[in-house]
N, C-alpha and C positions, 0 to 999 in steps of 0.2 A: 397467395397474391392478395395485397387488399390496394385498398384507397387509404391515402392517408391526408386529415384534415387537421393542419396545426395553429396553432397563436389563438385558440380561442380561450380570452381572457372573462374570466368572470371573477366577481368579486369574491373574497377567501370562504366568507358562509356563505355561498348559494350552493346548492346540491349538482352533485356530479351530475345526474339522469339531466341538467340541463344544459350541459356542454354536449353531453349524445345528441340532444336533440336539437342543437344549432349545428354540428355537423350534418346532419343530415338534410335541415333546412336549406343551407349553404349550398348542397351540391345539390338537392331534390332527389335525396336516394330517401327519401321516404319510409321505404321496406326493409333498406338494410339492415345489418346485425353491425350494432353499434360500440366499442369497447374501450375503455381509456389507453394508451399505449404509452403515454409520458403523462407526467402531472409534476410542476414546479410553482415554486412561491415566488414571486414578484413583488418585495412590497420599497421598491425605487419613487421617490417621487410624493412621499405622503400618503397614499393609496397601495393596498395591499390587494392583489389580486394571484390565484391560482390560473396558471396556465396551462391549456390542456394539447395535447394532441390525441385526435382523436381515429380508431382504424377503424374503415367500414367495411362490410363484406355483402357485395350485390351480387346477383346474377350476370352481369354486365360485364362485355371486354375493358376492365378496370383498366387498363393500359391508353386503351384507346379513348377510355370515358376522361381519364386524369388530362390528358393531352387536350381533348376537346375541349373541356373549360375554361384551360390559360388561364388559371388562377394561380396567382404564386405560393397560394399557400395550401394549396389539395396537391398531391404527390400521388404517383403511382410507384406503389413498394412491391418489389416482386421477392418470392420464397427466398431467402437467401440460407436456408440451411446447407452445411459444408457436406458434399459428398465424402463417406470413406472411403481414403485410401486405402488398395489393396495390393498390396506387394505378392511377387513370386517367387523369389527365392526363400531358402532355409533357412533360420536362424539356430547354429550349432549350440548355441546358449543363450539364456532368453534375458533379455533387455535389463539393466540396472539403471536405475534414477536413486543420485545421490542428492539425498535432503527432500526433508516434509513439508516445507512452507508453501505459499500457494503454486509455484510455476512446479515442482517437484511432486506436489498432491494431485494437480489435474493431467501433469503429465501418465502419472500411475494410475490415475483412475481412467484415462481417456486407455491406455494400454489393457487396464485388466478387461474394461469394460469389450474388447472385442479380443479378448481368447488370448493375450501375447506372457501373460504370468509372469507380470513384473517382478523383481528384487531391488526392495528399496532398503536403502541406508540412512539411516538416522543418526549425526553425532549425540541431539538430545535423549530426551526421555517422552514416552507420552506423556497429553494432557494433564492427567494426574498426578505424576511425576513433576511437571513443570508445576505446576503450581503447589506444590508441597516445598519445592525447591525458591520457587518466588518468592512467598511468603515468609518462610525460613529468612534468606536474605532482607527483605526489608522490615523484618522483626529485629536485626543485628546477628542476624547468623551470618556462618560463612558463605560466602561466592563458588556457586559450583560452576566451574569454567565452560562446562558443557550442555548442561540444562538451564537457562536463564529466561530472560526475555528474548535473548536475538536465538538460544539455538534451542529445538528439540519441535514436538510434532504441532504444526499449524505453522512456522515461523514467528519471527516476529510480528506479523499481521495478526496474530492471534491474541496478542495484549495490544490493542490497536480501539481504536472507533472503527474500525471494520465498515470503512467507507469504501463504495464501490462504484464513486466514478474515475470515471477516464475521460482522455482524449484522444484516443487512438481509433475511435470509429469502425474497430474490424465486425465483421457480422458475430464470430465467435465470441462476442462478448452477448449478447444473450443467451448463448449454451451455458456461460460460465453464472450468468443467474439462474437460469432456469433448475440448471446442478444444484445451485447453492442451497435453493428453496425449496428443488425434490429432496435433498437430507435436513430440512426441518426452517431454513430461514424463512423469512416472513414471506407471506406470497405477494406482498405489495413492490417488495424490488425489482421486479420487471416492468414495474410504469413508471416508478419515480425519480424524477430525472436524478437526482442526489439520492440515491439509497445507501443508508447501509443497514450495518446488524448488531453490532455494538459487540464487546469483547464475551460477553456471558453467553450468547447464542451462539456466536460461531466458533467457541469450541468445542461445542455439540455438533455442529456441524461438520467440522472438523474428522471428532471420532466417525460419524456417520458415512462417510466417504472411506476413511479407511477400514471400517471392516467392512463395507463391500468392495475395497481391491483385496482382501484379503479371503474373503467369500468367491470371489471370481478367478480363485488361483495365484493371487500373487503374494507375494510375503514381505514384510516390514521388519525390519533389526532394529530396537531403538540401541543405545549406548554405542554406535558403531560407526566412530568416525575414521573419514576417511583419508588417508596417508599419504596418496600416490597412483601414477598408472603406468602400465607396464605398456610403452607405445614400441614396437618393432616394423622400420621400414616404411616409419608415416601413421603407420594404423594402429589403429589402437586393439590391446592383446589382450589386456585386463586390467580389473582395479585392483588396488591395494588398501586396505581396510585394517581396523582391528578386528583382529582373527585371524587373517590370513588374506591372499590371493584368491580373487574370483575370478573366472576367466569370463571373459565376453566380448561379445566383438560392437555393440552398440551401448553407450551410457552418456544418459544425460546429466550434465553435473547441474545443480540447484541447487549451490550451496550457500545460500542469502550475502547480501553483502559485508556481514561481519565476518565469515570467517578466513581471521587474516594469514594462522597457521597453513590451511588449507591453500591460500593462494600459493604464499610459497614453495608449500610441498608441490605441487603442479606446478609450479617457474622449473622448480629445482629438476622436472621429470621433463622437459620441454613442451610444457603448453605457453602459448605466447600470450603474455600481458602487455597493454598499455596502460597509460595514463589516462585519465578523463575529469572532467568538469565535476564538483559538487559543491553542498552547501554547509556552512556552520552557521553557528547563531546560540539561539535561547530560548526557553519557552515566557512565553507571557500569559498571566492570569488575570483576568478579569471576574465580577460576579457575573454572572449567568442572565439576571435581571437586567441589569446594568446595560447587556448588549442587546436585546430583548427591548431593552426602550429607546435604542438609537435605530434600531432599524426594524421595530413594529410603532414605535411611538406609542398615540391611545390605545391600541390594541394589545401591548403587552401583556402577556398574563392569558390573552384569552384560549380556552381548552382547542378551540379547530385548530391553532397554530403550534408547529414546532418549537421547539428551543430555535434561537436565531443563530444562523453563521456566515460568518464571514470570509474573503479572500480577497487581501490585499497586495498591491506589489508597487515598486519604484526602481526606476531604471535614473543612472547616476554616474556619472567618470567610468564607462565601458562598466558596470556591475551593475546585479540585481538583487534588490534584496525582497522579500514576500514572506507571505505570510503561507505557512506548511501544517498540513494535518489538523487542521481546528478541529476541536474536539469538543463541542457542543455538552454542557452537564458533566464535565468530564475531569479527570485528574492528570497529574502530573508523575512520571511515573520515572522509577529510577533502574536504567537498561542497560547496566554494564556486564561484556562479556569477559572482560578483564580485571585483575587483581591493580587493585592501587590504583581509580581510572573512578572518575564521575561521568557519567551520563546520561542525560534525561530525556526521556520522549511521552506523549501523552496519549491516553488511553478513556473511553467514555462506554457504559452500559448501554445497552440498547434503548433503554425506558430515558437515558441522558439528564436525568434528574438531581445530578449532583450542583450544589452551588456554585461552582464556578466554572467559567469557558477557559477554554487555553489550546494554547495554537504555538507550533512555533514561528519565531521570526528567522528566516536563514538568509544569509548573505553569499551569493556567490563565488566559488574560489575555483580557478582556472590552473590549470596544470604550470603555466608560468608561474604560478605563485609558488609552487613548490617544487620542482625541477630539482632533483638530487643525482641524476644520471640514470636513475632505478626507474621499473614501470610502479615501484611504491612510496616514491615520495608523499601519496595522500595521506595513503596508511600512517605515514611517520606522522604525518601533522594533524589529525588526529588520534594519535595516539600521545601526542606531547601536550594538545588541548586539556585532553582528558588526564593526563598524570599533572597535569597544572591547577586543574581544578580541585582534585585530592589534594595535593600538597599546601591548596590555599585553605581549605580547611582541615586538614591532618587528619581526615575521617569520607565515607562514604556519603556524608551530607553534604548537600549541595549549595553552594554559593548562590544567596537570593537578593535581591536590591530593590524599593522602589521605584517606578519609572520616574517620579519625580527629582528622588536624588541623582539617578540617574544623569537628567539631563544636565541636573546642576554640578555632576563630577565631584560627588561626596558620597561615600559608603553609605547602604544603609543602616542603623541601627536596630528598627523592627517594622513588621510591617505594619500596616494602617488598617482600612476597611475588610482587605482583602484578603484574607489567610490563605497561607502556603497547604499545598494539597499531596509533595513531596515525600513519599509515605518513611524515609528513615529518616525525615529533617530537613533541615535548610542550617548554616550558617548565615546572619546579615551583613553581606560587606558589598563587594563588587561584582556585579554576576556577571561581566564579561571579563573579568581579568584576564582571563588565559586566551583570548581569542587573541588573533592578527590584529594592531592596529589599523588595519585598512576593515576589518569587519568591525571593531567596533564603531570607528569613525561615520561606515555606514550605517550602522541599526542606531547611532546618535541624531543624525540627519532625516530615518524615516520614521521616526516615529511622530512628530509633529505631525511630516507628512499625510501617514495615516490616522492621526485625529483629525488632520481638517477632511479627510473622506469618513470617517465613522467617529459619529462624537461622542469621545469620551476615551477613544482608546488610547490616548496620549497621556490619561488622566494619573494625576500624583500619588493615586494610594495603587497603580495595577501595579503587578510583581513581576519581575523580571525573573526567571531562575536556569540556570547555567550547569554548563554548555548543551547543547543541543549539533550532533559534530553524526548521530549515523541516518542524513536522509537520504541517499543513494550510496550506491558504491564509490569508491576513487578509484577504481579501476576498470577497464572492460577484457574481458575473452574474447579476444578477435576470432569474428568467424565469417567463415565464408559464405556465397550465394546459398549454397548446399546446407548451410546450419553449421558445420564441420569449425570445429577449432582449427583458427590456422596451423599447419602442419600436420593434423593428427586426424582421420579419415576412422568415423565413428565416434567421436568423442563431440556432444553437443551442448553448446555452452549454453545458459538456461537462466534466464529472469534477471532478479534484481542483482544477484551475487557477480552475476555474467556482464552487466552493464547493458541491459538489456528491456526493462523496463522499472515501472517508477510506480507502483502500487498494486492492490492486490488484483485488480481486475487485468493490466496489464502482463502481471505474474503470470495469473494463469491462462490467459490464452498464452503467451507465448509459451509454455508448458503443452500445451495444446499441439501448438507447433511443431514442438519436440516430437513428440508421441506422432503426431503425422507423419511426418520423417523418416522415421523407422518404419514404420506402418504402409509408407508407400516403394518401401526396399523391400520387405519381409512379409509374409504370409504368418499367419498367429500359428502360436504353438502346436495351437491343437489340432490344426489344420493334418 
């Protein structure tokens, strides 16, 4: 239980130990034990300042101290760690969590972690694997349909900026840093309000977690994707896999939102899909510097301050379009899990040192827009995006544009200030060609928008490069109060792939979820 004292604003160089010590001035806890809990950058307004919130720990009925003060900005925080769940019955066969990405990794680690000896299934490859695989591909190799960006161990958050906020405010989003940073991430992401880890660290992180589920009794398959599930009378009987039939009576599917085979095979076995909302769009590039002087100004350049970022939106004829995954020092990165199919998403080092920023621009598209009678109408529309983009340049290189010619609706022919950071290429012509006219109509309309909010990001030499088509799923696994796939009693549908949340922090608590789930049915194995 502590006190908590927030908005104290101090300018970006004054030293932390003097935020401690005006929380304690503020409340007169004089004695307490002082510690930073959040710390964010503010630099709104021409003035740059860090903002602190600060936890005290007195001797004191903090509850009743917080109350007494009627100060709006001292809070009384009480312990909010999650009890476990302990279930009573028998598990005849012990738990399967299909897929490694974040809601699939914390669900097996939250399992192994108390005795239940997960079986997980991996269509990818580890780590190591993936990126022999990556590389391969964006050097002009072949496309391994199974190991890429979107599949094999960490998910696609693992070629990511390995950003870890949210907006979902559950208390299990501190378990899910505190994890991150007991297998090696920095130990500053549990103050900062924007943390993250950047793609180089958290695939250490990554392996660090699974060989303690694999230490604590559980087992991992990589290459072992999966086909199917054998549901008799509502419940679920088993999965089906390469290799064979596993029998089980609880599995949590977390199978990221690319995989589109995967959806199928589970339509086709009666798990029920619907439609849902998502976004298309493009990545844009800026230099690094460049945004670094619209929202530090004088201060650009200086060592206390991060690389700067941004997050922009516009609301417009019922659609939104915003700005997704800035990627602060960061590249452009090319994340197809299909043959014949462009698509880009962006990725940044921890240290985010690279010269240029980039973020995508996405536009909202509503299940009206694609309505085929199917729950995959999305699937198709991006799946047509992305073979539209290939066929506009007859190769694996992506369609890139100035924003200036852009606006003026003339191809580009090379870029200006800005160099593409696309690591198999760019072609210069049209980088929204393949979208819906209603999406590019909209990313036509905000981008001025968003240069009269951050100047310069409208600017004629930034690059536009295309499509930008996996930021959520197009689809959701309906499930019930219980977690429970509609229809199917044991079977729980799981993170981004599930329609269920929207990043990694998100991922993995509801992974977390999962794992409770079971956990509050079932008594662990060992038991």
């Amino acid at each position: 239980m502590s006190i908590l004292v927030s908005n104290i604003r101090l300018p970006f160089d004054e030293p932390e130990a003097l935020a401690l010590a005006q929380a304690r001035r503020l409340t007169g806890l004089d004695e307490a034990q002082a510690a930073v809990s959040r710390v964010s950058i503010d630099a709104r307004r021409g003035r740059i300042f860090r903002v602190y919130t600060v936890r005290l720990d007195a001797p004191v009925d903090e509850k009743a101290f917080a109350e007494k003060l009627q100060m709006p900005f001292v809070r009384y925080k009480p312990d909010e760690k999650a009890a476990v769940p302990r279930g009573k019955k028998r598990l005849r066969h012990r738990p399967v969590v299909v897929g490694l990405g974040p809601a699939g990794l914390f669900a097996a680690y939250t399992l192994s972690r108390h005795g239940y000896e997960p079986l997980v299934l991996e269509r990818g490859g580890d780590l190591d694997a993936r990126d022999r695989a990556v590389q391969a591909f964006w050097k002009g190799g072949a496309l391994d349909l199974d190991c890429n960006i979107q599949f094999g161990e960490g998910g696609a958050g693992a070629y990511s900026d390995g950003k870890l906020t949210t907006r979902i405010g559950d208390p299990l989003c501190d378990e899910v840093l505190k994890t991150l940073a007991a297998h090696g991430a920095p130990e500053d992401i549990v103050k900062k309000a924007k943390p993250h880890v950047g793609t180089d660290i958290l695939k250490d992180v990554v392996r660090s977690m699974r060989r303690e589920i694999v230490r604590n009794g559980g087992e991992v398959r990589f290459r072992t994707p999966l086909t199917g599930v054998d549901v008799q009378n509502g419940a679920l009987r088993a999965i089906r896999a390469a290799g064979g039939e596993v029998a089980c009576e609880r599995a949590v599917l977390a199978v990221g939102h690319s995989a589109r085979d995967t959806f199928v095979a589970l339509h086709q076995n009666g798990v029920y899909f619907e439609p849902k909302a998502f976004s298309v769009g493009v990545r844009i590039e800026h230099l690094q510097s460049e945004i670094d002087r619209a929202l530090y100004g004088k201060y650009a350049g200086h060592p206390l301050l991060p690389p700067a970022e941004y997050n922009l939106s516009r609301r417009a004829g019922g659609r939104a379009c915003y700005t997704f995954c800035m990627c602060p020092g960061g590249v452009v990165v090319a994340a197809q899990s299909e043959e014949h199919t462009v698509v880009t998403n962006g990725m940044s080092y921890h240290e985010r040192s690279g010269k240029n920023a980039n973020a995508a621009i996405a536009v909202s598209v509503d299940p009206k827009d694609y309505d085929d009678g199917t729950p995959f109408g999305g699937v198709s529309l991006q799946r047509q995006i992305e073979r539209a983009a290939f066929a506009q340049t007859g190769s694996y290189r992506a369609p890139c544009q100035r924003v200036g010619d852009f606006l003026a609706g003339k191809p580009s022919k090379a870029a200006g200030a800005v160099r593409p950071s696309y690591p198999i290429g760019v072609e210069y012509s049209a980088a929204t060609a393949s979208l819906p006219a209603f999406a590019q109509d909209m990313l036509r309309g905000s981008l001025p928008f968003f240069g009269g909010k951050l100047r310069g990001f409208d600017a004629p030499d930034a690059l536009l490069t295309g499509p930008e088509t996996r930021t959520s799923s197009p689809v959701r696994m309906t499930r019930g109060d219980d977690l429970f796939g509609r229809g199917c009693a044991g079977l729980i549908p799981c993170g981004e792939g599930a329609g269920y949340a929207g990043g990694i922090m998100s991922a993995a608590v509801d992974g977390i979820r999962a794992a409770h789930r079971i956990m509050e049915e079932f008594r662990p194995i060992m038991d």
